[in-house]
ROKE-26031 format. One line per 5 residues: number of its first residue (from 1); their letters; for each residue x, y, z of C-alpha. Coordinates in pm, 1 decimal, padded with zeros to 6 digits. Example, Ala and Ser with C-alpha at 12.3 -4.5 7.8 and 13.67 -1.06 7.14 Angstrom:
2
1 = as = 01230.0 -00450.0 00780.0 ~ 01367.0 -00106.0 00714.0 $
This chain:
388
1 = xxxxx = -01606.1 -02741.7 -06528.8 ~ -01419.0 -02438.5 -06537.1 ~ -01660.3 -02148.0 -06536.3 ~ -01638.3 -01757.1 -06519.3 ~ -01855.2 -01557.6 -06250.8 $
6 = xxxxx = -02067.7 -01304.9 -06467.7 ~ -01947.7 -00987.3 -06396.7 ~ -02219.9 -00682.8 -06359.9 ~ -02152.7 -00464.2 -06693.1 ~ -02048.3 -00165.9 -06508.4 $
11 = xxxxx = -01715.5 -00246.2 -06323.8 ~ -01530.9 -00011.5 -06152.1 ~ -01226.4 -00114.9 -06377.6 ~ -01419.2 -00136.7 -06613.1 ~ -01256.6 -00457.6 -06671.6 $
16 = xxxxx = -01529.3 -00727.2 -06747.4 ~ -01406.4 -00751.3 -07130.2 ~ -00989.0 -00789.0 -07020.9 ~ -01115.1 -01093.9 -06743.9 ~ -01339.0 -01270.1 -06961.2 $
21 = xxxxx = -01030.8 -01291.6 -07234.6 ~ -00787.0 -01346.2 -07028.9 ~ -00935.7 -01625.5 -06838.9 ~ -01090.8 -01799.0 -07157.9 ~ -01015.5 -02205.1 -07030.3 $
26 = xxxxx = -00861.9 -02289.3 -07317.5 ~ -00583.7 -02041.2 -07349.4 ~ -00507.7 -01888.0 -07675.4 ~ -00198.7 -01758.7 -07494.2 ~ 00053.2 -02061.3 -07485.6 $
31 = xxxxx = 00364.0 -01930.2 -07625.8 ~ 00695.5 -02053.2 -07450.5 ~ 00653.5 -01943.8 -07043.0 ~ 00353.6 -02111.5 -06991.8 ~ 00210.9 -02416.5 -06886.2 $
36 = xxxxx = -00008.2 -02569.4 -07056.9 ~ -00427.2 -02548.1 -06896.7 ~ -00511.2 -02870.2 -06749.2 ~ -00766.3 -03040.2 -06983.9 ~ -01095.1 -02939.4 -06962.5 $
41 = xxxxx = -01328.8 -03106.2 -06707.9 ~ -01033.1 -03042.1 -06449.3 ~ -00984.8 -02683.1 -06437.3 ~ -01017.1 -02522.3 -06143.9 ~ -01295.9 -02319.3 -06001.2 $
46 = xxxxx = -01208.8 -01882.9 -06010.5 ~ -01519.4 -01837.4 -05794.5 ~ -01529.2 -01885.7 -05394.4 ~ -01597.4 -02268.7 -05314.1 ~ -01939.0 -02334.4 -05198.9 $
51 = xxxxx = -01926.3 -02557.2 -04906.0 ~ -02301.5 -02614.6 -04799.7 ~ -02390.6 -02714.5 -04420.8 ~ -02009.8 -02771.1 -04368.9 ~ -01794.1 -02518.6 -04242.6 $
56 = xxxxx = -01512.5 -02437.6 -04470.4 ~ -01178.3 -02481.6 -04378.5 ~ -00948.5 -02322.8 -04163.2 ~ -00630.0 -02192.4 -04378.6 ~ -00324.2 -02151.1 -04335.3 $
61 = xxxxx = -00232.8 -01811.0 -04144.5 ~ 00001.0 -01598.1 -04325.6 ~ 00103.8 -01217.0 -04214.4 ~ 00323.5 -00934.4 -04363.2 ~ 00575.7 -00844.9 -04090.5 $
66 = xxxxx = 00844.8 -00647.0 -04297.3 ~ 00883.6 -00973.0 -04473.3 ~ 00601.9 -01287.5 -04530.9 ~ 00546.6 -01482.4 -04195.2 ~ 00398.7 -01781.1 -04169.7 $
71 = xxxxx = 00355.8 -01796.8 -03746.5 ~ 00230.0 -02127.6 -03712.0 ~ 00562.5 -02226.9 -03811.9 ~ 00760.6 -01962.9 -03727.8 ~ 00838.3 -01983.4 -04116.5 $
76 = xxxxx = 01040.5 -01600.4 -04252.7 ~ 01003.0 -01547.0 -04600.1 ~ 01187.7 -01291.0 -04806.5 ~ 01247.3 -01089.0 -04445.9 ~ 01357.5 -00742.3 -04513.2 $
81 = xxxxx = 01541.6 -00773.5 -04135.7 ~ 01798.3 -00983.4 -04099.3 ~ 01672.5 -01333.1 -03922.1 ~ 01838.0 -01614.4 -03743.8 ~ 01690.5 -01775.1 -04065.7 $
86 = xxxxx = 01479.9 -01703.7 -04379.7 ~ 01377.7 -01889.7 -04711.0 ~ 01474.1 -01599.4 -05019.7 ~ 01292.5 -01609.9 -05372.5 ~ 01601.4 -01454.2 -05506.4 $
91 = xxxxx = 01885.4 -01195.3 -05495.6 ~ 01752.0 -00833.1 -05587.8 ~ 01798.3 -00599.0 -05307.6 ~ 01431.8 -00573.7 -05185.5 ~ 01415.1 -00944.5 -05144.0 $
96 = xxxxx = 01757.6 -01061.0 -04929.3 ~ 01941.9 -00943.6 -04647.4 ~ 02258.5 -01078.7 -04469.9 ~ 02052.0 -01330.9 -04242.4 ~ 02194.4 -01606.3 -04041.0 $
101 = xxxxx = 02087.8 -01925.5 -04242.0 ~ 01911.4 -01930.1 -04605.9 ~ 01776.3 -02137.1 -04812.5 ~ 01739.1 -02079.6 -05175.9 ~ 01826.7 -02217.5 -05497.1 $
106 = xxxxx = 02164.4 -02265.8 -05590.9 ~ 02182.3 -01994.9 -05846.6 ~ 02034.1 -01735.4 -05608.7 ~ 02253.0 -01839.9 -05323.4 ~ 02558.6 -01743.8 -05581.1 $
111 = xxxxx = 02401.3 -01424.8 -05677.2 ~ 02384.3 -01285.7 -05331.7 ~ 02713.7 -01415.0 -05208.4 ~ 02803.1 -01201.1 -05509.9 ~ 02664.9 -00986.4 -05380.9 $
116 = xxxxx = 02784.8 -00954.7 -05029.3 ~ 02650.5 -01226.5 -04866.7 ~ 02965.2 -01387.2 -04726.2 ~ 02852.1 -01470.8 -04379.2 ~ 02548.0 -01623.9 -04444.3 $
121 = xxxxx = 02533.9 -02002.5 -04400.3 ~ 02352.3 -02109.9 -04753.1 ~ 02124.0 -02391.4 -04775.1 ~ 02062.0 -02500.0 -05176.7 ~ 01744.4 -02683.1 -05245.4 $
126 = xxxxx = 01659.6 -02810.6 -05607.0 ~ 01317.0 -02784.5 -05773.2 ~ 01100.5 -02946.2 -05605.1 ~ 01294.5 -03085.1 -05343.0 ~ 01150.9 -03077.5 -04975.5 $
131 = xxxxx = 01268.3 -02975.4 -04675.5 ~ 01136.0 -03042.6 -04306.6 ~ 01063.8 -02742.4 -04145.3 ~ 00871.7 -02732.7 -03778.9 ~ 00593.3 -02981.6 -03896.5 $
136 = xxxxx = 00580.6 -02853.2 -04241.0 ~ 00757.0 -02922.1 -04569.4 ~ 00849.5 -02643.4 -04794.5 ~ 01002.6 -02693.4 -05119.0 ~ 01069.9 -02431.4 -05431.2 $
141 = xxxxx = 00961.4 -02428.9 -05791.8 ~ 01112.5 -02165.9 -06081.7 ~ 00893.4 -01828.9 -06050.1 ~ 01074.0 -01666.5 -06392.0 ~ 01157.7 -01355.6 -06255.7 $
146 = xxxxx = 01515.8 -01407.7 -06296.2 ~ 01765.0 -01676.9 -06283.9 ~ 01725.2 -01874.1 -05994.8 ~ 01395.0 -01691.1 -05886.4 ~ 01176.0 -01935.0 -05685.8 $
151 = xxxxx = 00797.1 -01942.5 -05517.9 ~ 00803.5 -02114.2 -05182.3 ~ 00576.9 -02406.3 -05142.9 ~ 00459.4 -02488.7 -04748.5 ~ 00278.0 -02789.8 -04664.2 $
156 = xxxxx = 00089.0 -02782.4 -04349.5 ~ 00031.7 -03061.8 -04077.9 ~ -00278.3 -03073.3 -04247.3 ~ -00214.6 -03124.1 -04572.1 ~ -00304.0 -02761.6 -04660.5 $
161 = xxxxx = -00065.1 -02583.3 -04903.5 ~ 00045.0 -02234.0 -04887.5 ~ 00212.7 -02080.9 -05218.7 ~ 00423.7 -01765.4 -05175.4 ~ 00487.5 -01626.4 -05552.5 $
166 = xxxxx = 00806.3 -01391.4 -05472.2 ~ 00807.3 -01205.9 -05766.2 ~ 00727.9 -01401.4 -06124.5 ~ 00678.3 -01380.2 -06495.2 ~ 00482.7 -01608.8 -06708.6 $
171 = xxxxx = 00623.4 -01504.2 -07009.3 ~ 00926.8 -01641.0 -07218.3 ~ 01271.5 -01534.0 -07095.8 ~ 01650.6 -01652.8 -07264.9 ~ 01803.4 -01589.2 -06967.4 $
176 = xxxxx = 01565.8 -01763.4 -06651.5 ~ 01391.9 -02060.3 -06589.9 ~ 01036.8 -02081.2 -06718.2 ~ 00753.7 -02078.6 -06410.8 ~ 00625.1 -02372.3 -06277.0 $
181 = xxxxx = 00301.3 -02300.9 -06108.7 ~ 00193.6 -02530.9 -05821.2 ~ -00142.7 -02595.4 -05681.6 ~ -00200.4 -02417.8 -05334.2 ~ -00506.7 -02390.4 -05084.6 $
186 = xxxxx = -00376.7 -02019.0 -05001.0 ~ -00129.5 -01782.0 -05228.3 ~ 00066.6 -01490.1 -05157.8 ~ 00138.6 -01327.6 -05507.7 ~ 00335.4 -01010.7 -05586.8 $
191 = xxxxx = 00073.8 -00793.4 -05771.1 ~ 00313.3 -00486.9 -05878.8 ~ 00162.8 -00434.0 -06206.5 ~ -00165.5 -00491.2 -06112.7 ~ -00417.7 -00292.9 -06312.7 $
196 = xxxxx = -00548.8 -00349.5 -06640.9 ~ -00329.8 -00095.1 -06810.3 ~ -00012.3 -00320.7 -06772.7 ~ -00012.2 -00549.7 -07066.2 ~ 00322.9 -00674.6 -07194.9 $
201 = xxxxx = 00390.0 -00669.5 -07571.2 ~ 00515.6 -01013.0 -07677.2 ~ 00944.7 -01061.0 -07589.8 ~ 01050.7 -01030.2 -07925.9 ~ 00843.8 -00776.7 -08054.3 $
206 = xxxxx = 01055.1 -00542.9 -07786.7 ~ 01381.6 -00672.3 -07876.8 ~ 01335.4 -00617.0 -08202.5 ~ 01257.4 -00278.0 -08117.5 ~ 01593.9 -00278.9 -07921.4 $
211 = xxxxx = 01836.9 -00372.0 -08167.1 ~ 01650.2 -00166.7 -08453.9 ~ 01711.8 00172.1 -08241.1 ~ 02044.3 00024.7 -08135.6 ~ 02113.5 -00000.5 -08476.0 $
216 = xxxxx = 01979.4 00375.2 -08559.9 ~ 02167.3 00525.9 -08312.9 ~ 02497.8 00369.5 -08439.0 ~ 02462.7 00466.8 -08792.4 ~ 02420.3 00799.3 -08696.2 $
221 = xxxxx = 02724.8 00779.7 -08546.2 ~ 02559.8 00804.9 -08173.4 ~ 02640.3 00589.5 -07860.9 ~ 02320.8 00370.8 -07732.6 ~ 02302.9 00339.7 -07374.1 $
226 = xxxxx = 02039.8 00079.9 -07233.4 ~ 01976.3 00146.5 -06889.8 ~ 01884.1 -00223.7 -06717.2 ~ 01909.3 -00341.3 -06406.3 ~ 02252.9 -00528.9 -06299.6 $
231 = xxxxx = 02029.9 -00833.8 -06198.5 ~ 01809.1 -00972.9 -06413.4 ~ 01725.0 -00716.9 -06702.5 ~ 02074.1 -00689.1 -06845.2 ~ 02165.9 -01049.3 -06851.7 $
236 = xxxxx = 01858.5 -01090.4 -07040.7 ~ 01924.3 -00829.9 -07319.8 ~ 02254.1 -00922.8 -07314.2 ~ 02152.3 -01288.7 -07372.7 ~ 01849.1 -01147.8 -07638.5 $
241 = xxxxx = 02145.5 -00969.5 -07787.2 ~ 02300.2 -01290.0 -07987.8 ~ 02381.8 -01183.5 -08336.7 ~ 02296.2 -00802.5 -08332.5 ~ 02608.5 -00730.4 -08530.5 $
246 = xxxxx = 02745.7 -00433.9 -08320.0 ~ 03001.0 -00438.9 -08060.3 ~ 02834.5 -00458.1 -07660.3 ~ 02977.3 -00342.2 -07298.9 ~ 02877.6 -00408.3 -06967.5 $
251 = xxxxx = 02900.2 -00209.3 -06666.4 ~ 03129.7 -00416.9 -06440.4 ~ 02835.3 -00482.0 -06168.6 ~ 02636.3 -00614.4 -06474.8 ~ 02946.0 -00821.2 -06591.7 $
256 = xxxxx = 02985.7 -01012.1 -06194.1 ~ 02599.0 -01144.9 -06216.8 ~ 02661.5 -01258.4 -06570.4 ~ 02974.1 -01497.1 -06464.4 ~ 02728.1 -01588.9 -06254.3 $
261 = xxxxx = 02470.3 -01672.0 -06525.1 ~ 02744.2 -01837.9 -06742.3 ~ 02831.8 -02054.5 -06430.6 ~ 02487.2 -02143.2 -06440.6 ~ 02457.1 -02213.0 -06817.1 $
266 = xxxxx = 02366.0 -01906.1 -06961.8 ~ 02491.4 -01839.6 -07291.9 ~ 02459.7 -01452.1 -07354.8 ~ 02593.9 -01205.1 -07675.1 ~ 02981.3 -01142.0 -07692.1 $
271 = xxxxx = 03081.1 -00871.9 -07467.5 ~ 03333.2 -00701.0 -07333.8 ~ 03343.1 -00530.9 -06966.4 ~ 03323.4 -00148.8 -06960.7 ~ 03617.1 00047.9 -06821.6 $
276 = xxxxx = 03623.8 00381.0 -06725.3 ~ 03778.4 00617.9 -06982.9 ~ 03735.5 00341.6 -07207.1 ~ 03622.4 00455.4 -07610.7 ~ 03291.3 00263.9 -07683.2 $
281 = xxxxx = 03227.8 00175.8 -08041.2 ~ 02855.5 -00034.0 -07959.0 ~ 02599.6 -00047.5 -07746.3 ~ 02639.1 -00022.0 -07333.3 ~ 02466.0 -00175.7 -07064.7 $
286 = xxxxx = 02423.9 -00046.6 -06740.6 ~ 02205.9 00115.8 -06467.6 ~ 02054.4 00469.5 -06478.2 ~ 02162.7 00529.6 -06122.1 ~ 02536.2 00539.3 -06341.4 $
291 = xxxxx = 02398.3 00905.0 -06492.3 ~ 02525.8 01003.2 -06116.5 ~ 02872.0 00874.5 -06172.9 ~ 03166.8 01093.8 -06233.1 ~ 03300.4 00860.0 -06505.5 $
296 = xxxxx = 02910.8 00911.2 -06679.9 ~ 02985.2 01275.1 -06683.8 ~ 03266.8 01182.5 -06850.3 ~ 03124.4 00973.8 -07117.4 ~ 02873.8 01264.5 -07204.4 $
301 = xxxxx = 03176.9 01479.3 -07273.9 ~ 03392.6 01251.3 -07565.3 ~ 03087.0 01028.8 -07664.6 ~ 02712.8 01114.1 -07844.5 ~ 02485.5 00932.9 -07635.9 $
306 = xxxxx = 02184.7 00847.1 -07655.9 ~ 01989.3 00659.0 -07374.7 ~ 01661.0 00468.7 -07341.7 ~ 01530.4 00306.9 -07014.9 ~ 01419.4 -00077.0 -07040.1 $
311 = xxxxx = 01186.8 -00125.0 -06823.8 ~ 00783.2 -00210.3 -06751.3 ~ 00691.3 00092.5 -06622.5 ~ 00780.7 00244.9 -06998.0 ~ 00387.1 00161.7 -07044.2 $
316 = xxxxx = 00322.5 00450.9 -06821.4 ~ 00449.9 00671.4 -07079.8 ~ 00645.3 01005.2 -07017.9 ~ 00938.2 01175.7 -07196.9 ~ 01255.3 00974.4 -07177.8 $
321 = xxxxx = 01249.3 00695.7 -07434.5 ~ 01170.2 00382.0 -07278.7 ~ 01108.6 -00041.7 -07387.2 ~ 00852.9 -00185.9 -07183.6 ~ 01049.6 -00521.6 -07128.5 $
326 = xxxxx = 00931.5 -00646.0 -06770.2 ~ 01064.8 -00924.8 -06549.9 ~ 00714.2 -00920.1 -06337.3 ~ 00372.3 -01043.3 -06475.7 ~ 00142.2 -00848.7 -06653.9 $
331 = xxxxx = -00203.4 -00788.0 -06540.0 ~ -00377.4 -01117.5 -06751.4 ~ -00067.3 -01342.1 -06642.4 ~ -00124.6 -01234.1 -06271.6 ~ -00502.0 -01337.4 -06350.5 $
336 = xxxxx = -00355.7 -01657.1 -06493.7 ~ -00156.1 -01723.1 -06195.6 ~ -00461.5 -01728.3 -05954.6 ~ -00592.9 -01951.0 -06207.5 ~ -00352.3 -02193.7 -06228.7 $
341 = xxxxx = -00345.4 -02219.9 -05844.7 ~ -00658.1 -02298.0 -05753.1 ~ -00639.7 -02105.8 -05441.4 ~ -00940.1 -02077.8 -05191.9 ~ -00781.0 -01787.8 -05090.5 $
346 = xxxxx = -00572.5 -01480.6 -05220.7 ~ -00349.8 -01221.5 -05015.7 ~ -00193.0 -00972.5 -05246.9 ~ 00171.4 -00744.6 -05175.9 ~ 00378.5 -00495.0 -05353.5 $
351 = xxxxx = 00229.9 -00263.9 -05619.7 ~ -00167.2 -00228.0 -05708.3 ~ -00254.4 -00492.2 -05441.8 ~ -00552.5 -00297.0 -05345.7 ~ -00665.8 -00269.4 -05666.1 $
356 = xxxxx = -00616.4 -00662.4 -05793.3 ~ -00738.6 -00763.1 -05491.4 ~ -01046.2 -00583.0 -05558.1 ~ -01093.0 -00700.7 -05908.8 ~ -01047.7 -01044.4 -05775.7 $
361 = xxxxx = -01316.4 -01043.6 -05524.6 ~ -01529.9 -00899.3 -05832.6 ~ -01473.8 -01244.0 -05996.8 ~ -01624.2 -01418.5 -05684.6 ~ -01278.1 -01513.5 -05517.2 $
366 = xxxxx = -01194.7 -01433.0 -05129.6 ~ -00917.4 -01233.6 -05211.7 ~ -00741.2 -00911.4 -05002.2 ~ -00398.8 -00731.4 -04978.5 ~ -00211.5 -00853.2 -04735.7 $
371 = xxxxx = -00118.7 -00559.4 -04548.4 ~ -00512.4 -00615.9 -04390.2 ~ -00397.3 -00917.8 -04206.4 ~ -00453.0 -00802.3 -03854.0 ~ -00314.3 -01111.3 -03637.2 $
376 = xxxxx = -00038.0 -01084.7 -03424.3 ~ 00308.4 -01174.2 -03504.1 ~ 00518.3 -01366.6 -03240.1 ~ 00822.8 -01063.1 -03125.1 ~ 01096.4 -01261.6 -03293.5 $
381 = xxxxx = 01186.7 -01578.7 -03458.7 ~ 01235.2 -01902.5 -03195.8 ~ 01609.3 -01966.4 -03126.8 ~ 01586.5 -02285.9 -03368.7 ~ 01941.0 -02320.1 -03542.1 $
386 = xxx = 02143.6 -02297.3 -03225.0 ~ 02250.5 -02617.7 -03276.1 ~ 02366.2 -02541.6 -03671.8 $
């Protein structure tokens, strides 16, 4: 029987209320994104397992070494140095480097071979599909972060399981696979919006919001300019986009992941790609780091622009206008995610992983950021692939 620890009334959150809603067992949340909760009776457990005279288990070591390490298999995941090998959740610039061998999924190895990658020796694994890896299996399932995203599944000798998130979103996308959440004994989970305050409004209600300023700005004759990353955020306005009415450019690094995207079945808005010196009738797309460019200045000079950032850190607020449309979880979908997982134990990274952490162990659970794992990591990765 699923049931919630009772939190004391003062919380140093002050989140009792924001829990106790968001972890209601039968979800009142299941628009398109999620899976459904397992049927009553079958739900697991939020609070720590209670194991009697036993002992409880010994997990599965994991360590943050510039990049997740799981030593007992000498197992590199996302490694921000390059390695003689890795496993990569996906193609941003935080998460891959130019390492030896890599597995990923197909759409993620084309993304970073896009991207530069053209040494690498790529290893494509489907959903699901496992692969033997010094006495453990580790397969990936779609985390919804972006096209091609994945978590990392690793099954021990033992038959424990170790769940590395990479970075995820539960809600509905047009433009990435929806999650799949496994079961895992221990989970490593990207917490970067991790307080309370981060709560998502629902997809459409923000694109909605798009196109209606879009719109606005047009009519008055002004250029809109949505700054959006070149992986990830743009293909999915652009894809979000379908039947606006007005005319839409890409910034050519935007335009090389969406061939990508189409490759991969993505359908997306017409659009054309954006030329320097070109005139501009619509809507662009492209990053703000472009407001450094020469050709930007440029733009400013023969165009009326007007520019909003699209992003999740718009619910922090400030003076630039800003749409709060995230490719990472929310605070209640991270909080659904442990959920969903089952997980005896919880190591947190990136973002407010103090904080969640904290707010999980207040719910019972054995839960800490990973940056307090203390054990030592071996001084490199074993020669294994010398025969590859």
């Amino acid at each position: 029987m699923f049931a919630l620890p009772q939190l004391p009334v003062t919380n140093r959150w002050g989140i009792k209320n924001i829990i106790q809603r968001a972890l209601r067992p039968c979800c009142a949340r299941e628009g398109r994104g999620y899976q459904k909760p397992l049927s009553k009776g079958t739900l697991p457990s939020l609070t720590r397992p209670k194991y009697g005279l036993e002992k409880p288990p010994i997990l599965m070591d994991v360590l943050y070494r510039g990049g997740i390490l799981v030593p007992q298999y000498d197992l590199w995941l996302d490694p921000h140095h390059t390695r003689p090998a890795a496993f990569v959740t996906h193609a941003h610039a935080d998460h891959m480097k130019k390492h030896g061998h890599v597995y990923a999924s197909p759409a993620t190895a084309a993304m970073m071979l896009a991207r530069g990658a053209k040494r690498t020796k790529f290893h494509t694994l489907e959903w699901g599909e496992q692969v033997a890896w010094n006495g453990a299996y580790v397969s990936l399932y779609p985390a919804g972060h972006v096209l091609g995203s994945s978590q990392i599944l690793v099954e021990g000798r033992n038959g424990q399981k170790l769940l590395y998130s990479g970075d995820f979103k539960m809600r509905e996308s047009r433009a990435s696979e929806t999650i799949e959440v496994p079961q895992a004994d221990v989970v490593v989970m990207e917490t970067t919006f991790g307080r309370p305050r981060y709560e998502f409004p629902a997809h459409e209600e923000v694109m909605d919001d798009i196109r209606s300023w879009c719109r606005d700005a047009i009519a008055q004759k002004r250029t809109p300019v949505l700054f959006s990353y070149s992986l990830g955020k743009g293909q999915e306005l652009l894809a979000a986009l379908h039947g606006c009415g007005f005319p839409i450019a890409v910034h050519s690094a935007h335009a090389k992941i969406c061939a990508v995207y189409a490759e991969h079945g993505v359908s997306f808005a017409p659009y054309d790609t954006f030329e320097e010196g070109q005139q501009l009738e619509g809507v662009l797309l492209c990053s703000k780091q472009c407001m450094r460019s020469k050709w930007w200045h440029e733009l400013q000079r023969t165009h009326r622009l007007q520019w909003a950032n699209v992003s999740g850190w718009a619910l922090d607020g400030g003076h630039s206008r800003g749409f709060a449309l995230s490719d990472h979880a929310g605070y209640s979908d991270l909080l659904e995610y442990v959920r969903l997982t089952g997980a005896k134990k919880v190591w947190t990274t990136h973002g407010f992983d103090a904080e969640f952490a904290a707010d999980l162990r207040a719910l019972g659970l054995d839960a800490a950021p990973l940056s307090q794992s203390k054990k030592t990591a071996p001084d490199d990765q074993l020669s294994l692939f010398a025969g590859l």
